[in-house]
Structure formats: structure tokens, C-alpha cells
C-alpha positions in Angstrom: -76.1 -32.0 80.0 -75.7 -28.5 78.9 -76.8 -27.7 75.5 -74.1 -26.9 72.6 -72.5 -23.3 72.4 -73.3 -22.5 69.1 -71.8 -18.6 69.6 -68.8 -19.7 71.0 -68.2 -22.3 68.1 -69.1 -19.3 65.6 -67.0 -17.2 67.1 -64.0 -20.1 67.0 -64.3 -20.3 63.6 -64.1 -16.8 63.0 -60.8 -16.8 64.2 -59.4 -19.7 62.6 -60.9 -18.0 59.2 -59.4 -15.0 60.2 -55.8 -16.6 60.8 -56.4 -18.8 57.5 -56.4 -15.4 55.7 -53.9 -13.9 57.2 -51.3 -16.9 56.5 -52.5 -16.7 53.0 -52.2 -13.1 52.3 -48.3 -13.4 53.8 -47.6 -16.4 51.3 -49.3 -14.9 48.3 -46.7 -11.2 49.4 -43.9 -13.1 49.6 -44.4 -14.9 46.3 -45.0 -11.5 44.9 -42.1 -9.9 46.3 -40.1 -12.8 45.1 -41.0 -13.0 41.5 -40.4 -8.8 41.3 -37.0 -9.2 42.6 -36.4 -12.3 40.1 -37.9 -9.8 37.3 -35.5 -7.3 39.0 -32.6 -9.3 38.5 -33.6 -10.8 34.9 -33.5 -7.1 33.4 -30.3 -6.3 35.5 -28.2 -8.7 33.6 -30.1 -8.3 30.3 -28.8 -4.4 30.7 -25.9 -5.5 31.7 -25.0 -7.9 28.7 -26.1 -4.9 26.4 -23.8 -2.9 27.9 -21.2 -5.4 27.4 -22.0 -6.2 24.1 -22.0 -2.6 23.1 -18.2 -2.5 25.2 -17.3 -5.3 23.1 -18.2 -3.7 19.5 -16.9 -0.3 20.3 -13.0 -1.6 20.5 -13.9 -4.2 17.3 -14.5 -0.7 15.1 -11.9 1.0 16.9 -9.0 -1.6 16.2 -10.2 -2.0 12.6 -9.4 2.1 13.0 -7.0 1.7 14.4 -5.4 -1.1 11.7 -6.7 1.3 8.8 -4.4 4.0 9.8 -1.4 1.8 10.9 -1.8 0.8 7.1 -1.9 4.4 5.8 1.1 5.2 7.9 3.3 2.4 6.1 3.0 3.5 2.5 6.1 4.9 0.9 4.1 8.5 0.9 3.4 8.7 4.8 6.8 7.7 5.4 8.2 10.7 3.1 6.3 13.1 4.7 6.8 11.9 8.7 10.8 13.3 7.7 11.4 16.3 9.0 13.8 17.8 6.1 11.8 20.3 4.2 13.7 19.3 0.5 13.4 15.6 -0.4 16.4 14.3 -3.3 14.8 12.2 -5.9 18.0 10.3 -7.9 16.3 8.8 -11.4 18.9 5.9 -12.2 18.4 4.5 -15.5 19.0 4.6 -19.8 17.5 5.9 -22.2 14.3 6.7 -20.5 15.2 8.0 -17.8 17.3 10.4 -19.9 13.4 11.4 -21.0 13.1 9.9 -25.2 10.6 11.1 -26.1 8.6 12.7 -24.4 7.0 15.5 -25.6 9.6 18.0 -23.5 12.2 17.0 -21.2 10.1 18.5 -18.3 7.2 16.4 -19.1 9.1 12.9 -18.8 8.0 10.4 -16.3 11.0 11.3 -13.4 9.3 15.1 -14.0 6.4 14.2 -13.4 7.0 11.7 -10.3 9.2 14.5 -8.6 6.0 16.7 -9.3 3.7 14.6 -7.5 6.0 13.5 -4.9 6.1 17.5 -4.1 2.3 17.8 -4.5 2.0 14.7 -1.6 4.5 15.6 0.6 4.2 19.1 0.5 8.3 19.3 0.6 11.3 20.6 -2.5 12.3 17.7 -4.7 15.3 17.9 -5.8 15.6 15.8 -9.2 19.2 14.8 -10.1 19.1 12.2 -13.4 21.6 9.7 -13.2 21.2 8.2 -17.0 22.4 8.0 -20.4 21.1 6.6 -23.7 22.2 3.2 -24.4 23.4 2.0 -20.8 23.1 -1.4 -18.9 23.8 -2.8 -15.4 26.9 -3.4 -15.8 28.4 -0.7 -17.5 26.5 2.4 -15.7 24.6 1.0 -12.5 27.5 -0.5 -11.2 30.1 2.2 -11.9 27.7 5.1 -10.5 26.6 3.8 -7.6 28.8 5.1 -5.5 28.2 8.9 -7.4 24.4 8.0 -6.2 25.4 7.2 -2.7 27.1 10.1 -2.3 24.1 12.2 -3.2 22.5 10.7 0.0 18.7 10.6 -2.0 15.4 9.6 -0.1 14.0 8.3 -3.3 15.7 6.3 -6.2 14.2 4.7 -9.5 16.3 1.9 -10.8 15.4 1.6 -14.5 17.6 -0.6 -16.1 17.3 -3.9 -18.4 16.0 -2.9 -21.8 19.4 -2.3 -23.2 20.6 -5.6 -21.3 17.7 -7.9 -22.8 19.3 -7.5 -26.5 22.5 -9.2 -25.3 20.1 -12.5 -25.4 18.7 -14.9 -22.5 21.2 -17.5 -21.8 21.7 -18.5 -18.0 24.6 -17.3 -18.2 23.9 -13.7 -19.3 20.7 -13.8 -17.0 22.5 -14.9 -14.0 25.1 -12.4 -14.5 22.5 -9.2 -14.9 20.6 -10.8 -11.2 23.8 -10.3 -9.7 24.7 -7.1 -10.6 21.2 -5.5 -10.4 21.2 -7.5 -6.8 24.6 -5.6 -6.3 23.5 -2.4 -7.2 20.4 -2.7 -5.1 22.5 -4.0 -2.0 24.6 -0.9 -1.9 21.8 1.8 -2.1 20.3 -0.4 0.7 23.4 -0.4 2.6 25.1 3.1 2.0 21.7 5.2 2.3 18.2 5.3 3.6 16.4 6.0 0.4 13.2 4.2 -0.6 14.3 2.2 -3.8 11.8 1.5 -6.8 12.8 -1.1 -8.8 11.0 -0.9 -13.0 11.0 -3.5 -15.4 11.7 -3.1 -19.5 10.5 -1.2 -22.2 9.7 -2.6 -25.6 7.2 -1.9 -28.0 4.1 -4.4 -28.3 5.6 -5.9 -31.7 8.7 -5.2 -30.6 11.7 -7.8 -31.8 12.9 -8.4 -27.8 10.0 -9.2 -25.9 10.7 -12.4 -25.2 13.8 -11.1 -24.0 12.5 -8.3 -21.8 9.8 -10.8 -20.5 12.7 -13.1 -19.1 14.8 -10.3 -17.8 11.6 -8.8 -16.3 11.2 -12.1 -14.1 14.9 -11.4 -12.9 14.4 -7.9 -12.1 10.8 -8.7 -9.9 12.7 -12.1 -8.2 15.3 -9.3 -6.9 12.6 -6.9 -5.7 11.0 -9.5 -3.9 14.2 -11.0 -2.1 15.3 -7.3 -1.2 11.7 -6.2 -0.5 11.8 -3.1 -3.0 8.3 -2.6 -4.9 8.5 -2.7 -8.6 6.8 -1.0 -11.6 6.2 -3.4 -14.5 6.2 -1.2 -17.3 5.3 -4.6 -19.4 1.4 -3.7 -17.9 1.5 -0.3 -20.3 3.3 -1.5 -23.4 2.5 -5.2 -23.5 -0.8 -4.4 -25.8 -0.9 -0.8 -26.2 0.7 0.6 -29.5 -0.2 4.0 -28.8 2.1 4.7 -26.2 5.2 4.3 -28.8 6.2 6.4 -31.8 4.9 7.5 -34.4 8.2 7.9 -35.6 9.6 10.7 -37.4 8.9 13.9 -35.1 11.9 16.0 -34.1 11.9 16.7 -30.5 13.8 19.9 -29.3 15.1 18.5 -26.4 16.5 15.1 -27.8 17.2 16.6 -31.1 20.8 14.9 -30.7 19.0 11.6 -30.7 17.6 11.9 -33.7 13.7 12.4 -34.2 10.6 10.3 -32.7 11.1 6.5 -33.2 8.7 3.7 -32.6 11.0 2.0 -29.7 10.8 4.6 -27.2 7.6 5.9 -25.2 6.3 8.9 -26.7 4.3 11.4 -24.0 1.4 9.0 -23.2 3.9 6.3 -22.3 5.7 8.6 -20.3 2.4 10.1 -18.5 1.5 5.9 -18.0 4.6 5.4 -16.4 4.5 7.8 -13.7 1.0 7.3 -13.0 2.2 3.4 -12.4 5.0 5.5 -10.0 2.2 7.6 -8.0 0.5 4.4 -7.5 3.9 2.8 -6.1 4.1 5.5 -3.6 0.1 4.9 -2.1 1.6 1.5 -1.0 
């Protein structure tokens, strides 16, 4: 017997170490190359959900934008201004107050002032036309005028009527009958013109003897605002605990001299300046 090979069993084992290596190397690439790729991947779709996320928010803010000026275009301003007539008719429907006691001056009375700053917002002529007298109600000016404010074909109207009607008492009767002809009067501007209607409640002093009259024609004028969608000014908000917007009584007033001087019923020039701020305010709606 020949003795054992011990080079040729070294040099076996050589090459099985070497091929041991080489398998192992390969497995320990390919795991490397695999976990890269799933690394790869992992910030792929973390970039990829940013990116979405951020595509997500950017139409969020923009239809909150978007809503914000869809809003701004409704109010009664926007809408006045979007018409393409450079002179805007202003009709101010109403008694005694529209008429302008007692204001300081005629030209400083609340439908003044309101055709003022509906000029100053919409950057058009307003043409004022006063369709009032001392004294009046419902039913014995609004109705028979109506027509006469029709025909003037106005973009803006202020119905100011129910202080004179409240003193004729708060039966259902009377109450029903003043709905119906305010509703009336109402309906037929809405029907015979495209003018943006304001309705305004009564006017009393704070101690006044009719405000529990005024109160309960007040809820009749906002019930037919709200069925005919017209926006109202509640004048009850300015002389409901204020006593300085009245009187004092006694001054003689140039341009109302031939209704007497100053009383304490009436708004004197701060209740007038009140009451077309509560307008400008209407108008931003």
C-alpha cells in the first residue's frame, strides 16, 4: 500500500475552501443588493406620499380661497358694483324719517349718508329720489306709491315704514292687515324691478309710550323679510337703550322748520349717523 497524499488532500481542500467563499460572498451581494433596493423603494413611496400629501393640502387652502371670495362676491356691495351702469338710483321709501327729522341738516340724514357710502363702495353716481312724508303708513303711502317707485326702475330701495302704523294698536286684526300690505308692497318691487330691497324696523324712543307696539310690529316686519329673503335693519338695536340718539327737544332746525323744532320722538343727528352705519353694514352682507 502506497502511503497517503497529503498535498493532493491539501490542495482538495483548498478548492473546496475556495468555492465555500465564493458561494458566500454571492449570498452575502445579493442580500446587500436586495435590502438597497428595498431601502430604494421604502424612500420612493415615503416621497411619494409627501408629495401627495402636499397635492392634497394645496387644493384644501385653495377651495377655502376659493369659498372666501365666492362669499365676498354675494354681498349686496359686490353685486352693485359687478353692474355695468355707471349711475346707480337709490329710492328711500318711508315717513317721517326718511323725510330726514331731525337731523342736523337734511344732507346729513341717514338716506344721505347711505347714498354717500354706496357711491364711496361702488365707485358709481347715486341718484337719491326720497319717496316719504311725515306721518305716513303702509297702507296709505306704500301701497299707493308703489307703482311711482316702480316706475323709477331703482337698484336700491329702503322700505321704512311701521312707526306711524304701531300707534293704531296690536290686535290681530290690525297686525295681520299691516303683514299683508307690507308683504304686498314688498312683492311688487320684487316683481316689477330688480332692485336690492332693505327692509327697517321702527323708531321709538327708549321711554317711549309705543314700544310694546313697535316691538310687535317689528316681529311682523322681520317674519316678512325672512319669507321674501330681503335683509333687515332693526333700528330697535340703536334706540332700545340709548336716549342720546333722541331730542333734546326744542332746537329749530332750518330744514324741517315746517315741523316744528327738535322733539324727543325723532332721531336727532347721532340716530341718524347709527342708522346708516346699521345700512353700510347691510350692504357688506
Amino acid at each position: 500500500m502506497g502511503g497517503i497524499d497529503l498535498k493532493g488532500i491539501g490542495l482538495y481542500l483548498r478548492r473546496y475552501l475556495l468555492l465555500i467563499f465564493g458561494v458566500t460572498s454571492i449570498i452575502l451581494l445579493l442580500v446587500a443588493c436586495q435590502k438597497t433596493a428595498s431601502e430604494s423603494s421604502h424612500n420612493h413611496e415615503s416621497s411619494s406620499q409627501v408629495r401627495h400629501q402636499s397635492a392634497v393640502k394645496t387644493p384644501t387652502k385653495q377651495r377655502r380661497h376659493t369659498a372666501g371670495n365666492q362669499k365676498n362676491s354675494n354681498t349686496i356691495i359686490s353685486k352693485l358694483k359687478r353692474q355695468t351702469k355707471t349711475q346707480l338710483k337709490y329710492v328711500a321709501f318711508g315717513d317721517s324719517l326718511t323725510v330726514g327729522l331731525f337731523a342736523d341738516t337734511e344732507p346729513q340724514d341717514f338716506a344721505h349718508q347711505f347714498a354717500n357710502q354706496l357711491q364711496k363702495e361702488t365707485g358709481k353716481t347715486i341718484q337719491l329720489t326720497k319717496v316719504a312724508q311725515v306721518g305716513k303708513t303702509v297702507a296709505n303711502l306704500a301701497l299707493p306709491q308703489v307703482r311711482s317707485v316702480i316706475a323709477q326702475q331703482p337698484d336700491v330701495v329702503t322700505i321704512e315704514f311701521g312707526t306711524n302704523d304701531a300707534v293704531g294698536g296690536t290686535d290681530a286684526a290690525t297686525l295681520d292687515r299691516f303683514r299683508a300690505d307690507l308683504t304686498a308692497v314688498v312683492e311688487q318691487l320684487q316683481q316689477g324691478t330688480q332692485a336690492q330691497l332693505i327692509l327697517m324696523t321702527t323708531w321709538s324712543p327708549a321711554n317711549g309710550p309705543y314700544v310694546a307696539n313697535d316691538q310687535a310690529f317689528d316681529t311682523q316686519i322681520k317674519a316678512v323679510a325672512a319669507t321674501h329673503h330681503v335683509p333687515v335693519v332693526d333700528m330697535h338695536q340703536i334706540w332700545g337703550t340709548d336716549t342720546s340718539v333722541t331730542g333734546p327737544s326744542g332746537k329749530r332746525i332750518p330744514d324741517f322748520a315746517q315741523w316744528g323744532p327738535r322733539d324727543n320722538f325723532h332721531p336727532n343727528q347721532t340716530g341718524h349717523d347709527l342708522i346708516a352705519r346699521q345700512l353700510a353694514q347691510i350692504i357688506q352682507q
